[in-house]
Rosetta silent file (secondary structure, phi, psi, omega in degrees, C-alpha in Angstrom):
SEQUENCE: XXXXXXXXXXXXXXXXXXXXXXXXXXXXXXXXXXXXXXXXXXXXXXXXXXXXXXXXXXXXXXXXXXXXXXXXXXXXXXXXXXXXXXXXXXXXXXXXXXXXXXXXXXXXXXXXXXXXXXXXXXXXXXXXXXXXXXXXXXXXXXXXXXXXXXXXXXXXXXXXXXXXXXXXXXXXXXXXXXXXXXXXXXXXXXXXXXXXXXXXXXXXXXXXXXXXXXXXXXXXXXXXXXXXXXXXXXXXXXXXXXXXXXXXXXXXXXXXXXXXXXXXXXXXXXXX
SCORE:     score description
SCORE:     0.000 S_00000001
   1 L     0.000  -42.108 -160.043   17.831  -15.564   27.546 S_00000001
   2 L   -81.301  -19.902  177.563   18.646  -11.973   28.166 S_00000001
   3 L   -55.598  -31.351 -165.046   22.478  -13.091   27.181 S_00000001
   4 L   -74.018  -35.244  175.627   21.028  -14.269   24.295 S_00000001
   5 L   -91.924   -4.699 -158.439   19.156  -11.436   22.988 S_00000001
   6 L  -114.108  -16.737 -165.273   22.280   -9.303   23.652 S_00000001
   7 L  -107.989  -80.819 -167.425   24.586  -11.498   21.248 S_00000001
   8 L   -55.306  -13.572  162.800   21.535  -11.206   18.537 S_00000001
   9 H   -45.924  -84.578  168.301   21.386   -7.273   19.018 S_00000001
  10 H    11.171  -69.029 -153.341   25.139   -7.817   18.371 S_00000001
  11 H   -97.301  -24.698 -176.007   25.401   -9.544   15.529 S_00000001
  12 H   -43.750  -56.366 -156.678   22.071   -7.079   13.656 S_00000001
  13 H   -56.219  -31.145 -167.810   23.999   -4.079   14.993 S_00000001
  14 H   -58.555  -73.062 -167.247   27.444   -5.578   13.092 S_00000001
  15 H   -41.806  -34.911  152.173   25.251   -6.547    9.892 S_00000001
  16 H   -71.691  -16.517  142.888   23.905   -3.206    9.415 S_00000001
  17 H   -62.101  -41.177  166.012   27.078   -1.473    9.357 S_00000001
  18 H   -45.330  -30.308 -143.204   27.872   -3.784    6.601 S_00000001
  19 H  -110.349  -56.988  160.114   25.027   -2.974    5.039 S_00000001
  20 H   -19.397  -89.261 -178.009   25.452    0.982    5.935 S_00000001
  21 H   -43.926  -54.205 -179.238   28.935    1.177    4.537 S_00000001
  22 H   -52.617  -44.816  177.296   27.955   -0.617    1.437 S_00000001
  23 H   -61.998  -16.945 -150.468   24.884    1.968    0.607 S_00000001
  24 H  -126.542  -25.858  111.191   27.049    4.965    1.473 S_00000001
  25 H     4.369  -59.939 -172.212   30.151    3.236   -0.555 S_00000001
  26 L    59.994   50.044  177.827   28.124    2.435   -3.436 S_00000001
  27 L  -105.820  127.072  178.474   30.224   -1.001   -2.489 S_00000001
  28 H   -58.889  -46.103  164.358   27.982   -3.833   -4.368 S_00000001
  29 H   -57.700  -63.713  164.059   29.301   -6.326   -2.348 S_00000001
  30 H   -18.732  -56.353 -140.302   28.706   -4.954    1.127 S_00000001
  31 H   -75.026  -84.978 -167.902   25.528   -3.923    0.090 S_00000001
  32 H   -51.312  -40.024 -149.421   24.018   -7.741   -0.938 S_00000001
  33 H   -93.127  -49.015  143.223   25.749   -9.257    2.237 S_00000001
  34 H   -23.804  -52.498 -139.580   24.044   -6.628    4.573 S_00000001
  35 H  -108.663  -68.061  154.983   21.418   -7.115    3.082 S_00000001
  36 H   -44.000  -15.806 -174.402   20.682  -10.738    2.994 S_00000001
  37 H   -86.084  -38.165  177.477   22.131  -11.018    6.433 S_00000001
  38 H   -88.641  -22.809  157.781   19.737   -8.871    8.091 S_00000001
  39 H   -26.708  -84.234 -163.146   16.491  -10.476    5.613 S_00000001
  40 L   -55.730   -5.266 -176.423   17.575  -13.495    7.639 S_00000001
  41 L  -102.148  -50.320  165.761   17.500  -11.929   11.100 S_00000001
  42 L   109.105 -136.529 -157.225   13.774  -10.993   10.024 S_00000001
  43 H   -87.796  -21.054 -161.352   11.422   -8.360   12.081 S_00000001
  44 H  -100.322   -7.649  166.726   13.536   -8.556   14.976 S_00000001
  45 H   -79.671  -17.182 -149.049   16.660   -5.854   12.721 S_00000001
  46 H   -57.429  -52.389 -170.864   13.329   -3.338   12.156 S_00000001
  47 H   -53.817  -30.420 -173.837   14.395   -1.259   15.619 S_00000001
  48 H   -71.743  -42.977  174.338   17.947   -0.623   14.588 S_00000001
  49 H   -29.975  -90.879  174.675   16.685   -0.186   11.072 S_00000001
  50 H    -5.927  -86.057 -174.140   14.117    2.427   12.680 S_00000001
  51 H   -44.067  -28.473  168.719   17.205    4.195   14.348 S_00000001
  52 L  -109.790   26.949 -175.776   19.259    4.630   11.665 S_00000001
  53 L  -111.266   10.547 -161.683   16.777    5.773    9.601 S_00000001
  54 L  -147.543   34.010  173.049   15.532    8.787   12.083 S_00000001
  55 L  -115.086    7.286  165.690   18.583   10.293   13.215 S_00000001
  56 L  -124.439  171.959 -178.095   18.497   12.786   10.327 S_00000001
  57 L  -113.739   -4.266  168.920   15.457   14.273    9.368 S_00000001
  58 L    66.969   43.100 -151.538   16.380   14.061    5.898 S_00000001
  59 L   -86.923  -37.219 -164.780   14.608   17.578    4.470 S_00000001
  60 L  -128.303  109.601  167.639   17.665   18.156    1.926 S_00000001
  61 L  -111.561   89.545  179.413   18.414   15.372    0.482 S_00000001
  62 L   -81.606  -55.433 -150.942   21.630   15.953   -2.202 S_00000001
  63 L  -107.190  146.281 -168.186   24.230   13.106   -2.706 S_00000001
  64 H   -55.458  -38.413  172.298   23.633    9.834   -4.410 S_00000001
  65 H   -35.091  -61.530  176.496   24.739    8.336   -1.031 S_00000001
  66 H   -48.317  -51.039  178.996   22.088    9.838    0.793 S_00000001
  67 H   -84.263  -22.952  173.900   19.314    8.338   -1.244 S_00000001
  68 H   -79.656  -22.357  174.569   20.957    5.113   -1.288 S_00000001
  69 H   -53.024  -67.860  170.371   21.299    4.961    2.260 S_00000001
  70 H   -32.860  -63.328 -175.513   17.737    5.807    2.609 S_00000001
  71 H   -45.409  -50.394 -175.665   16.154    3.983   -0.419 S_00000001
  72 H   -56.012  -40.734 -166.513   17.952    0.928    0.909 S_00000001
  73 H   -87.087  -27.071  165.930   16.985    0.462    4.676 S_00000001
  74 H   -42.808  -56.023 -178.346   13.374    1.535    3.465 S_00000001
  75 H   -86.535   -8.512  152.213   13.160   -0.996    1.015 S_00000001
  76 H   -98.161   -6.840  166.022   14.408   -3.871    3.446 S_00000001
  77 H   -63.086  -85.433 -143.491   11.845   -2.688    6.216 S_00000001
  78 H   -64.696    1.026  163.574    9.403   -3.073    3.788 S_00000001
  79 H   -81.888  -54.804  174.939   10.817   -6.386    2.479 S_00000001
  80 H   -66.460  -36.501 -168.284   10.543   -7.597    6.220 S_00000001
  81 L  -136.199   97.989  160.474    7.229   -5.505    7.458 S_00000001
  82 H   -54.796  -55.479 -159.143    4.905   -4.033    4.642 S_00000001
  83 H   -64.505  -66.979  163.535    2.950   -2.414    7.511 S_00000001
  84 H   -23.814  -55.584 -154.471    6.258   -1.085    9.245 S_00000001
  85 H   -93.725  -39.522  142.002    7.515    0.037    6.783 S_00000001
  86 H   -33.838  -55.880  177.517    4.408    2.399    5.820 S_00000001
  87 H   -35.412  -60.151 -163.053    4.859    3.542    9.501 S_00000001
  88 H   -83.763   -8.012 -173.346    8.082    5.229    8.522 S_00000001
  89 H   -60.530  -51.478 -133.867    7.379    6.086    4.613 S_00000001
  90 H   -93.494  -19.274  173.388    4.538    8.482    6.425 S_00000001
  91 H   -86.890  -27.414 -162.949    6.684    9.531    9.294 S_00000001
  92 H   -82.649  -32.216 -167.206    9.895   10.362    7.220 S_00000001
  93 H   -68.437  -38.740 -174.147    6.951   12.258    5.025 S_00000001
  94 H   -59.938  -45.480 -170.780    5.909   13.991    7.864 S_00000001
  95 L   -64.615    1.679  159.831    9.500   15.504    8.669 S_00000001
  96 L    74.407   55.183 -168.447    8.761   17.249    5.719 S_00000001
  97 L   -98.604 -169.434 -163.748   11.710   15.319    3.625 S_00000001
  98 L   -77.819  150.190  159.155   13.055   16.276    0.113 S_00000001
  99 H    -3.699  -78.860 -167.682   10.633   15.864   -2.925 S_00000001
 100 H   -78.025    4.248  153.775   12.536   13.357   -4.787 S_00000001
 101 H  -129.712   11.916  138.393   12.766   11.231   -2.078 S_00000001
 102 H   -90.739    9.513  158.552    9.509   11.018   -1.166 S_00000001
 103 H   -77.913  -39.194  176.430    9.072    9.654   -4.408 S_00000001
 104 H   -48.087  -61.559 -155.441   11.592    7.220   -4.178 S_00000001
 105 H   -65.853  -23.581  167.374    9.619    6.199   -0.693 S_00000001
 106 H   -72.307   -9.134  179.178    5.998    6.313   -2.832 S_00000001
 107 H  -111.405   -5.811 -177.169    7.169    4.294   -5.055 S_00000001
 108 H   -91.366  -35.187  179.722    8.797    1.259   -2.667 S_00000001
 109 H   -64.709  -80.939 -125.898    5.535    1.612   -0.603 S_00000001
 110 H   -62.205  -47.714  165.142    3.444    1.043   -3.610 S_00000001
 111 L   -52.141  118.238  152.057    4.634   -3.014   -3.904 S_00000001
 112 L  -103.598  121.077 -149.250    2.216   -4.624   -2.131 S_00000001
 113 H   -76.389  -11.917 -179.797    3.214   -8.665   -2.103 S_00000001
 114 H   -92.410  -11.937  165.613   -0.829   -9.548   -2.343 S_00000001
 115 H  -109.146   37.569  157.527   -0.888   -8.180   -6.086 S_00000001
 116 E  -132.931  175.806  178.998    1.581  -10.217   -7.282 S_00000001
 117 E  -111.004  155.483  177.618    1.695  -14.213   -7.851 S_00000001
 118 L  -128.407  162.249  170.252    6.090  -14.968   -7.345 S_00000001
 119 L  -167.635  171.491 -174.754    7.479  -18.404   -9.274 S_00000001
 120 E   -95.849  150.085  151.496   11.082  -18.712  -10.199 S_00000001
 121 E  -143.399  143.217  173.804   12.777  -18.492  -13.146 S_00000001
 122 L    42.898   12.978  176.274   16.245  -19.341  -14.370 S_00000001
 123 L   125.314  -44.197 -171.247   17.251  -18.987  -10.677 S_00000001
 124 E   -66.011  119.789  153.501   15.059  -15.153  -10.351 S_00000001
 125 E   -71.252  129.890 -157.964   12.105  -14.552   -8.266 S_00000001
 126 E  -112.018   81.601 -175.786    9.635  -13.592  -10.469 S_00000001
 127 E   -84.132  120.018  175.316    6.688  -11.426   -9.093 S_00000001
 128 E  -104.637  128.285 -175.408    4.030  -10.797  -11.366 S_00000001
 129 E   -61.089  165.953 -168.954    0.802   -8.563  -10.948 S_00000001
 130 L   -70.734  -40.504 -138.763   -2.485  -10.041  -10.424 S_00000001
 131 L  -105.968    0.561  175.409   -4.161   -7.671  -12.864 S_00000001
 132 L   -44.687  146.883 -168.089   -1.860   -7.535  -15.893 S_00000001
 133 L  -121.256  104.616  177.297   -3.865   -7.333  -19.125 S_00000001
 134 L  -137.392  167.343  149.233   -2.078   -9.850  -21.420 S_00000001
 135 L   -96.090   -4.950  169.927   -2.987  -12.792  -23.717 S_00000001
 136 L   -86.412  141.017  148.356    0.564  -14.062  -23.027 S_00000001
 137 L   -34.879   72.318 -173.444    1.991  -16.593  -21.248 S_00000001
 138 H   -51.664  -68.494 -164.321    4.155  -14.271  -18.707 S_00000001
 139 H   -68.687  -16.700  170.176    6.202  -17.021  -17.137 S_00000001
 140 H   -81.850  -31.499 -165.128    6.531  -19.298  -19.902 S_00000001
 141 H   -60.618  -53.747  159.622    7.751  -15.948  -22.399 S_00000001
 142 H   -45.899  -40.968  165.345   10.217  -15.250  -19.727 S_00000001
 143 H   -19.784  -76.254  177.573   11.631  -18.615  -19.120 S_00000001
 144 H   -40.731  -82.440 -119.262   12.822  -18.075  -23.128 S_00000001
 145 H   -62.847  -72.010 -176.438   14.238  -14.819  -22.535 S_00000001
 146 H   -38.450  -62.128  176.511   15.832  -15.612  -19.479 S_00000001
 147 L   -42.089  -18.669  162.408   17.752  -18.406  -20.776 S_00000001
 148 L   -88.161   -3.984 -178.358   19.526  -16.409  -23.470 S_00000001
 149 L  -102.626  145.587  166.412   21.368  -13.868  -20.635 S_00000001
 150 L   -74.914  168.156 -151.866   24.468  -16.132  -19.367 S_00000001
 151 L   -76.602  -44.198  170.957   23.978  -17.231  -16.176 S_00000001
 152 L   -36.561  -39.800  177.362   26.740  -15.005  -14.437 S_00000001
 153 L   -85.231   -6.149  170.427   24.706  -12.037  -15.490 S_00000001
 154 L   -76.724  -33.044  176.101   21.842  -13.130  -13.660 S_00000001
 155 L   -30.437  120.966  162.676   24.101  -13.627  -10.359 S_00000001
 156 L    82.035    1.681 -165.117   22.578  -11.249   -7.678 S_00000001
 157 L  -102.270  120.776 -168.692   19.755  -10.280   -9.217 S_00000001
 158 L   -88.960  -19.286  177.452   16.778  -10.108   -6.014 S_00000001
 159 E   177.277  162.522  168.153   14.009   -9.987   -8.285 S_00000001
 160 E  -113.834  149.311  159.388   11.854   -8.999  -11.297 S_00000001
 161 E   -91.521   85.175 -168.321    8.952   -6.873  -10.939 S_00000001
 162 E   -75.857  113.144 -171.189    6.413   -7.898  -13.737 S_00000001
 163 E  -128.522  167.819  153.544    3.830   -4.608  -13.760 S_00000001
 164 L   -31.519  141.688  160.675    1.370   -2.821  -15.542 S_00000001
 165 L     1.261  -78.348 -147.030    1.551    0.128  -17.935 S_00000001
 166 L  -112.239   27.241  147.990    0.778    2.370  -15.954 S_00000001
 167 L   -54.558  -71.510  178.684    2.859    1.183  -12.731 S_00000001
 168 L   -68.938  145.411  158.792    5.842    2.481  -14.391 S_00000001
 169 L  -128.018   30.761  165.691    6.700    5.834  -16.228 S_00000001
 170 E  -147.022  151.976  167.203    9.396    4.070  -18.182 S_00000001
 171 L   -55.009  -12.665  176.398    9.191    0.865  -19.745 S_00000001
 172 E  -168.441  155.666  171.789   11.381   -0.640  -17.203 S_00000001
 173 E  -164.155  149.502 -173.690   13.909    0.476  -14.576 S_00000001
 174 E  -119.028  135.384 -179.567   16.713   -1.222  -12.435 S_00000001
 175 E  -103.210   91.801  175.307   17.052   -0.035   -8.524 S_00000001
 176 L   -36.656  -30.691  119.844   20.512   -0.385   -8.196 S_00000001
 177 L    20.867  -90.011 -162.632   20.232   -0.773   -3.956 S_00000001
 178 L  -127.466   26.558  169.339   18.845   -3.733   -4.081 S_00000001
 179 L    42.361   44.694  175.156   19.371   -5.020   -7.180 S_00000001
 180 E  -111.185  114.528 -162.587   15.457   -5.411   -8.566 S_00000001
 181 E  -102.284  129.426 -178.107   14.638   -4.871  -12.230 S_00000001
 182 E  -131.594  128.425 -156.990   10.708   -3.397  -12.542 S_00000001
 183 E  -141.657  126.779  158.761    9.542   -4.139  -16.468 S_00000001
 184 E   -54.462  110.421 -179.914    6.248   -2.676  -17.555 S_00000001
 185 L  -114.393   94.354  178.270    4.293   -5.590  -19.410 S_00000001
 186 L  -104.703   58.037  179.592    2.266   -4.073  -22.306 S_00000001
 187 L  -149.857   87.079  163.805    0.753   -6.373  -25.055 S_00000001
 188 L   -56.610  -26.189 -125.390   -3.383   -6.954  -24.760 S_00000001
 189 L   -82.318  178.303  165.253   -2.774   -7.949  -28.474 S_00000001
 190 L   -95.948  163.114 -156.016   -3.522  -11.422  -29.363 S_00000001
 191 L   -74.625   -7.000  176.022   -0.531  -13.796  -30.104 S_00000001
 192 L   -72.464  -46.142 -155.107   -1.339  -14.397  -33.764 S_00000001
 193 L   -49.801 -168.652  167.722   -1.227  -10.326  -34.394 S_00000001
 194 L  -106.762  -35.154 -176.128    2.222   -8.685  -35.657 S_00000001
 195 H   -59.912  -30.595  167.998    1.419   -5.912  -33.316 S_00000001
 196 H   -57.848  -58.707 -150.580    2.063   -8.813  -30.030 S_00000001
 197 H   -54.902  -40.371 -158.917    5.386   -9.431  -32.212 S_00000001
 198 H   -75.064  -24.429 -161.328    6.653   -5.874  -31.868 S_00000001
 199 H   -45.515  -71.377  178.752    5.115   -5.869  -28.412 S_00000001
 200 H   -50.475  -26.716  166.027    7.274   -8.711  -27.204 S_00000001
 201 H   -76.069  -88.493 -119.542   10.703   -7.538  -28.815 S_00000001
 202 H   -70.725  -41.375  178.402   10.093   -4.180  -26.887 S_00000001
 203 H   -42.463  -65.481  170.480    9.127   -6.243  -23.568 S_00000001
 204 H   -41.002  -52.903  174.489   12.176   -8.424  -24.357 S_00000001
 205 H   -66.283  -42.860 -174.993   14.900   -5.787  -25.283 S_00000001
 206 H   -55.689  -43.555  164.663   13.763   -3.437  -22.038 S_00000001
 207 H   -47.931  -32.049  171.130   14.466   -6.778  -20.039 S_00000001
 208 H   -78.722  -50.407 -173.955   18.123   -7.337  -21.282 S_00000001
 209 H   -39.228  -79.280 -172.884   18.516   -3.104  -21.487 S_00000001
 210 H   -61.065  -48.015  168.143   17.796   -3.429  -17.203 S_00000001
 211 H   -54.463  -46.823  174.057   19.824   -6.377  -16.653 S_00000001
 212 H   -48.203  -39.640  177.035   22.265   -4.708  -18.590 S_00000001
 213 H   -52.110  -71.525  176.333   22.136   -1.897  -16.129 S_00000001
 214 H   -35.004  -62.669 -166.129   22.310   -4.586  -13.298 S_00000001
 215 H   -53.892  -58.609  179.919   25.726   -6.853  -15.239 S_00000001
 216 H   -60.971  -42.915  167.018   27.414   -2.940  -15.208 S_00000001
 217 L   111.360   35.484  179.495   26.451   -1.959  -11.358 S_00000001
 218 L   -43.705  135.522  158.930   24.792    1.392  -12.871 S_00000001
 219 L  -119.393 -166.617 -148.366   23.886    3.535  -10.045 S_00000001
 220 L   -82.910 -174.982 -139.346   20.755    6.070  -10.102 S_00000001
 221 L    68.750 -160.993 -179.539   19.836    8.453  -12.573 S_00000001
 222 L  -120.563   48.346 -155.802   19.729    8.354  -15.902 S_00000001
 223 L   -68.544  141.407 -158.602   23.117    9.084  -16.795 S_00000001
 224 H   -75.529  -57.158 -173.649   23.782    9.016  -20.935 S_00000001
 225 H   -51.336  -42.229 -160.645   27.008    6.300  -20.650 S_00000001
 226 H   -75.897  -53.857 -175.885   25.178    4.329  -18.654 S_00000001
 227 H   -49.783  -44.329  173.925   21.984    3.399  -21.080 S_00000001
 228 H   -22.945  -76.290  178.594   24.373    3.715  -23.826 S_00000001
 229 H   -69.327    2.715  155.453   26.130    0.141  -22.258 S_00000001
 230 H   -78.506  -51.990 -177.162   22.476   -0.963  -21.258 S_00000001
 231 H   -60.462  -47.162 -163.687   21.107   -0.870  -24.798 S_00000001
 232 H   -57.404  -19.151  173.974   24.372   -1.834  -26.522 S_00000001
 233 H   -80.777  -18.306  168.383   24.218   -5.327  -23.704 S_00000001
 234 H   -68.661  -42.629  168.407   20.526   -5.648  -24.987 S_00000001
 235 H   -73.707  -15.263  149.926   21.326   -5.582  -28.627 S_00000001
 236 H   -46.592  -55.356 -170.091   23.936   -8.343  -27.968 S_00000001
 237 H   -78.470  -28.781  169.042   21.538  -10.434  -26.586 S_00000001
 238 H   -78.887  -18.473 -172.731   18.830   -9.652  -29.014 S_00000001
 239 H   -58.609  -43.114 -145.075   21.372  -10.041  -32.080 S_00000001
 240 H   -68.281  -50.519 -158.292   22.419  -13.930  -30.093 S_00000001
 241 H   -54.746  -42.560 -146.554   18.790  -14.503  -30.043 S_00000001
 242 L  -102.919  177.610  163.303   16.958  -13.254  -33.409 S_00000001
 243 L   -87.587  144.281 -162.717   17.670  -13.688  -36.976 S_00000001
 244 H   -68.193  -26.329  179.760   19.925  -11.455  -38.090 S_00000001
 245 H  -105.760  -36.378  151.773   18.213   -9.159  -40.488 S_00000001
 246 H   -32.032  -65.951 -169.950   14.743   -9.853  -38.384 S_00000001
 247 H   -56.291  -60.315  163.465   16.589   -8.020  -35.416 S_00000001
 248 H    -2.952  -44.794 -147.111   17.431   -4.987  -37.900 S_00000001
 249 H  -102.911  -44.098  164.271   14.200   -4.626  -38.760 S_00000001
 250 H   -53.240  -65.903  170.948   12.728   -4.953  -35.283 S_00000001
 251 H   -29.792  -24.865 -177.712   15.152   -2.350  -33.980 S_00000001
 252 H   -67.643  -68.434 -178.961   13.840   -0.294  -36.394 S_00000001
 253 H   -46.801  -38.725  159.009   10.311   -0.624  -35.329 S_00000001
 254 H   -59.412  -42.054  173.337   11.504    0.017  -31.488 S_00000001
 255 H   -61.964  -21.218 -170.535   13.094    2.859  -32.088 S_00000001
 256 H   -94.319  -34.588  160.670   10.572    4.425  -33.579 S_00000001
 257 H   -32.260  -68.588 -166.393    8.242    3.183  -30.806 S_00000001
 258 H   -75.333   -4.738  176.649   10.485    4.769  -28.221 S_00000001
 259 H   -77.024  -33.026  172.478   10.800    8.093  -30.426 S_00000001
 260 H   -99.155  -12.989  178.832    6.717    8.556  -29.875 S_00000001
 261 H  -103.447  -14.600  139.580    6.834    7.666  -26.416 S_00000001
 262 H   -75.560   12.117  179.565    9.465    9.814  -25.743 S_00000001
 263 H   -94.690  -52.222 -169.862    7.474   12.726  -27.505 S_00000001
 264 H   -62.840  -42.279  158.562    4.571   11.504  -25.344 S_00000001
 265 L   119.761   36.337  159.773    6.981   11.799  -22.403 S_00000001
 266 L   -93.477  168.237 -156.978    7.838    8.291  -21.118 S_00000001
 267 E  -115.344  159.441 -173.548   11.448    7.377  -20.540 S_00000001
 268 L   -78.338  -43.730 -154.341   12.971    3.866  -22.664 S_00000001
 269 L   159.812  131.317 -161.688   14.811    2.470  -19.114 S_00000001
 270 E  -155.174  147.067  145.501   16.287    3.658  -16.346 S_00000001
 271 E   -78.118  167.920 -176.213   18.079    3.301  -13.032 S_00000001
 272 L  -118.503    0.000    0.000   16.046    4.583  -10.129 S_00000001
């Protein structure tokens, strides 16, 4: 037994250097393959986790590395342990760590798996909140969507987040880590209005815009090249979809959307 426990130590300790190197890398592969390896080892990777999360105290936190290291082993506690994973959000807080990454850790603590319903699509785990305020069909409107991205671009993708407004302070944003797309679902209207039409092309482009983010392997910020090649892979996908001077017109109507709520001071889509 004790042999036994000494070979699974073993093989955790290997998979989280895989997993290590990939976050600190920014290697995509590494990264999923860590990261799925130790999922499957479950609650019994948490201690090692624990340990390589607490051997810095993490007060100055500078290089994109650094937060991916972090973000990442955070965000697979807390895929394996919600409760656990609290433990260390509030202990890493306590060490007094930098600002912008105890946001990062407020905002992975903030999924709780009892406010969403999950169902599949096209291949995707699909989480959806409880409490969204829609007249739409989430999961069948997605289905459609989905089914218009080739399949290849879907590859690797760990999940959608469907959320609320005012979950988000962008309409959508892809966590490059751990490959999870979080899309802001905004349309009370009813499905006859024209205002649900515009709703749903803005729902619809920010979902291709964040997959686009995902197909390129964007890492965080908000860097200007990369949404540049997120919108321009969304307006591909919306051209394949729409009627051709309909898409024109709708584009119009987004932009000018995203023109007051960037005055208002929301962001269109972002990595995190």
């Amino acid at each position: 037994m004790e042999e036994q426990a000494n070979v699974d130590d073993q093989n955790i300790s290997r998979r989280l250097k895989t997993l290590i190197r990939g976050l600190t890398q920014d290697d995509v592969t590494e990264m999923y393959k860590g990261y799925r390896a130790l999922f499957e080892a479950g609650a019994a990777a948490i201690p090692q986790i624990r340990e390589a999360l607490f051997k810095s105290k993490w007060s100055s936190v500078k290089y994109p590395n650094e937060i991916r290291y972090i973000a990442g082993l955070v965000t697979l506690v807390h895929d394996l342990d919600e409760s656990e994973s609290e433990k260390i959000r509030i202990e890493l807080r306590r060490n007094r760590c930098d600002p912008a990454l105890a946001r990062i850790l407020d905002s992975i603590g903030s999924f709780k798996l009892n406010d969403f319903i999950n169902y599949d699509v096209c291949g995707v785990k699909i989480f959806e909140h409880k409490k969204l305020v829609t007249r739409q069909n989430v999961k069948r409107r997605l289905g459609q969507w989905l089914k218009s991205v080739p399949s290849e671009d879907l590859d690797q993708i760990e999940r959608i987040y469907v959320l609320r407004k005012e979950d988000l302070e962008a309409l959508g944003s892809y966590a490059p880590v751990l490959f999870c797309i979080n899309l802001a679902w905004d349309n009370p209207s009813p499905r006859w209005s024209p205002m649900s039409w515009v709703k749903n092309f803005e729902i619809e482009s920010t979902l291709y815009h964040e997959i686009g983010h995902h197909v390129h392997r964007d890492t965080f910020g908000q860097d200007p090249d990369q949404e540049v090649d997120a919108e321009n892979y969304a307006n591909r996908i919306m051209a394949n979809r729409s009627n051709r001077f309909l898409f024109r017109v709708a584009r119009l109507l987004k932009r000018a959307i995203e023109q007051a709520l960037a005055a208002d001071g929301h962001l269109k889509g972002a990595t995190t």
